[in-house]
C-alpha positions, 0 to 999 in steps of 0.5 A: 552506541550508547544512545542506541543502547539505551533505546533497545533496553527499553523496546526490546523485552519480547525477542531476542537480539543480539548486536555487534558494535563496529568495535567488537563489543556485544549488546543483548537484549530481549529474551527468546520468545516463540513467535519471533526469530532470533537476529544478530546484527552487525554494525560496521562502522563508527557512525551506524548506531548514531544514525539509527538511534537519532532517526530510528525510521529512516536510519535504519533503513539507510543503514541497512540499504547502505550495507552498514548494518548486517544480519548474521542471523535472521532477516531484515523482517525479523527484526523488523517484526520485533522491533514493531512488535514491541512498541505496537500501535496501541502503545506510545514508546521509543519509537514515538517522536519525542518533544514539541520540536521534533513532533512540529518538524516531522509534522511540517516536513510530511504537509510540505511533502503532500503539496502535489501539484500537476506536475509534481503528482506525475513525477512522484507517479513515475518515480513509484510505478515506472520502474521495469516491468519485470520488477512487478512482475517477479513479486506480484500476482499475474494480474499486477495487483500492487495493493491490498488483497482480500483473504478469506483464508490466511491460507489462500494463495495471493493469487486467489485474494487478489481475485476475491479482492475484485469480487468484494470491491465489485460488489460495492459498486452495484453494477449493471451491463451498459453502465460506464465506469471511471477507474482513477488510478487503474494500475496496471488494468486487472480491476478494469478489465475484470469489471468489463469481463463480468458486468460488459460496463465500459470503463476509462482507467486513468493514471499518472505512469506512462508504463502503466497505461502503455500496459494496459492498453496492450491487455486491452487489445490482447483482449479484444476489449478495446473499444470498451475498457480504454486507458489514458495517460490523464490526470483525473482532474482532466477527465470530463463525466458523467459516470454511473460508478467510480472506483479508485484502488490505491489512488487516495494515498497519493494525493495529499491532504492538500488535495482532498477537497479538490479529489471529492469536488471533482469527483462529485462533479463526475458521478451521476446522481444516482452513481456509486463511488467506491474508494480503497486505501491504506489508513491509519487506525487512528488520528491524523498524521504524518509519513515517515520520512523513509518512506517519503524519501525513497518509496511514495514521495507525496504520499500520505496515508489518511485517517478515517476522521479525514475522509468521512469529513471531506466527504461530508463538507461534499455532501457525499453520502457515506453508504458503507465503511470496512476495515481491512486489518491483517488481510495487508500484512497477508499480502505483503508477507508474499510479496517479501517472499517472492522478491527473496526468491527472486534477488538474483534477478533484481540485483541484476536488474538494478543492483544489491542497494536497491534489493535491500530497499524493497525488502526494508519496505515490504518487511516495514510495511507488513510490521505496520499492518499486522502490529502498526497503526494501520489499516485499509479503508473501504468506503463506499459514497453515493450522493443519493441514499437511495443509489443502493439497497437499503440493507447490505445483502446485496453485498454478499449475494453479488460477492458470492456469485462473483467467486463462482465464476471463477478461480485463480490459477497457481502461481510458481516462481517459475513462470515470472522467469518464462 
């Protein structure tokens, strides 16, 4: 324990936390503050305080997922957020890997990682998004938006972001009736569908998750929209183009570094030369770096959040143009609060679906994540590229005249727990 004693005197100076060592004895640390939660952990065996103190990300996160560290008061978020809290991004504290060896091995261990080949890169896909149905559908919005929404206000209810978020992401396409759209990555089909219903494009949505496409193309005909938004079981570096637009959602985190120059060659030889892509994805605030092991071993095997630098460059080795940059700061954190709190409303259900493991998993990483985007280094990325300058207006009122007719026309319905048990 002292090893970990030691760690928290350091971190902990906002917040208080109180921790029982397996033998009984009681550690304090931090002082009570106003805007964190008291939390008081309870360590159960011998080797608890080792494992979390010697790998902090991923230790932590087993031990709690593995029932050996228990909170009597507060929640996992709660401590989570105080841990985050202080040690911020903008500060290099105990929770930064220390000394040229450990940094190299966590640095080569998250690039072999991001080697996705074809195979591996449908692996990894099944492994996030074919769990059941029901899962999504417990924590999500009706629509099945599994990334970033946008908030206009804090307050605004997840469904109307996610809605809102379509809108902004629309109008960075510039869309016209007639226009054919490739979505790569579509999800569960809400962004294609959406894109159909307001502009009558023609869209192909691709993905690697067997689920996910069999889902959508069951939207599609329930729609009556099938011979128009089509969904398929591809790999993007099968699809044959051209297309006037380009949109990928969450889909860049997934490929690797490894792979950026083969995602932009490809998508260059896609888009039509007066097209549009726009790209959304989680990033990171600032240099290059790695994916915590944790993440990598049980949420986004293969995944790698990008830093600004590496997109903008890649982009520039494939004469891309970047027409439009946006950093979402806290609209994730927003969104992933929701989600915690809709899978805890529901854990009677996901427990029966899987079991108490698995539970504890989700909460670690939705609760992990928000403390990344609201105190982290991270961020979400909105681009948009044209390889023409003159594919868009000149000035961005374009932008927001589209963005504001697009929330006109429609509103989110309310979301209760009870209809995801309907």
């Amino acid at each position: 324990m002292w090893l970990l004693d030691k760690m928290l005197r350091r971190l902990i100076q906002r917040g208080e936390l109180i921790v029982t060592n397996h033998d009984g004895k009681v550690y304090r640390y931090g002082k009570p503050d106003p805007e964190l939660r008291k939390v008081v952990a309870r360590l159960t065996d011998r080797k608890a305080a080792f494992d979390i103190a010697t790998n902090p990300r991923l230790g932590a996160g087993e031990t709690w997922m593995e029932g050996r560290m228990i909170i009597d008061e507060g929640e996992i978020r709660d401590l989570i957020m105080m841990v985050i809290c202080n040690a911020p991004w903008e500060d290099e504290g105990p929770l930064t890997p220390k000394g040229p060896i450990r940094k190299a091995a966590d640095y080569l261990a998250g690039r072999v990682d991001q080697i996705n080949w074809r195979s591996r890169s449908r692996r990894n896909a099944e492994h996030t998004y074919n769990l059941t149905r029901r899962l999504y559908e417990l924590f999500l919005d009706e629509d099945r938006q599994y990334t970033c929404a946008y908030f206009l206000d804090p307050g605004d209810s997840l469904e109307q972001a996610q809605l809102d978020k379509k809108a902004h992401l629309a109008a960075k396409l510039n869309l016209k009736p007639g226009m054919r759209v490739l979505d790569i990555g579509c999800g569960w089909g809400g962004l294609a569908l959406y894109l159909h219903r307001q502009y009558g494009v023609d869209v192909l949505g691709v993905a690697l998750a067997p689920d996910q496409i069999q889902f959508s193309n069951e939207r599609a005909v329930a729609e009556g929209v099938s011979d128009r938004v089509r969904f398929e079981l591809t790999d993007y570096r099968d699809v044959e183009g051209p297309f006037d637009r380009i949109i990928s959602v969450g889909l860049i985190e997934h490929l690797g570094t490894p792979h950026y120059p083969g995602f932009f060659a490809k998508c260059r030889e896609l888009l039509a030369d007066d097209g549009v892509m726009v790209s959304h994805c989680c990033g990171r605030a600032g240099e290059p770096g790695v994916t915590d092991p944790w993440t990598r071993k049980y949420i986004f095997p293969g995944g790698y959040i990008p830093a600004l630098s590496e997109l903008v460059s890649e982009a520039a080795k494939h004469k891309f143009i970047v027409s439009d940059v946006e950093a979402l700061r806290y609209h994730y954190a927003y969104t992933l609060r929701e989600w915690y709190e809709r899978t805890k409303a529901a854990r009677a259900e996901i427990v029966a679906l899987y079991d108490e493991t698995f539970y504890r998993m989700w909460l670690f990483y939705l609760a992990g994540s928000e403390a990344a985007f609201r105190y982290g280094g991270l961020v979400n990325w909105q681009l948009q590229y044209v390889k023409q300058r003159g594919a868009v207006p000149i000035t961005r009122d374009y932008l927001f005249d589209e963005e504001a007719r697009l929330r006109s026309l429609e509103r989110a319905p309310e979301w209760h727990l009870s209809q995801a048990a309907e």
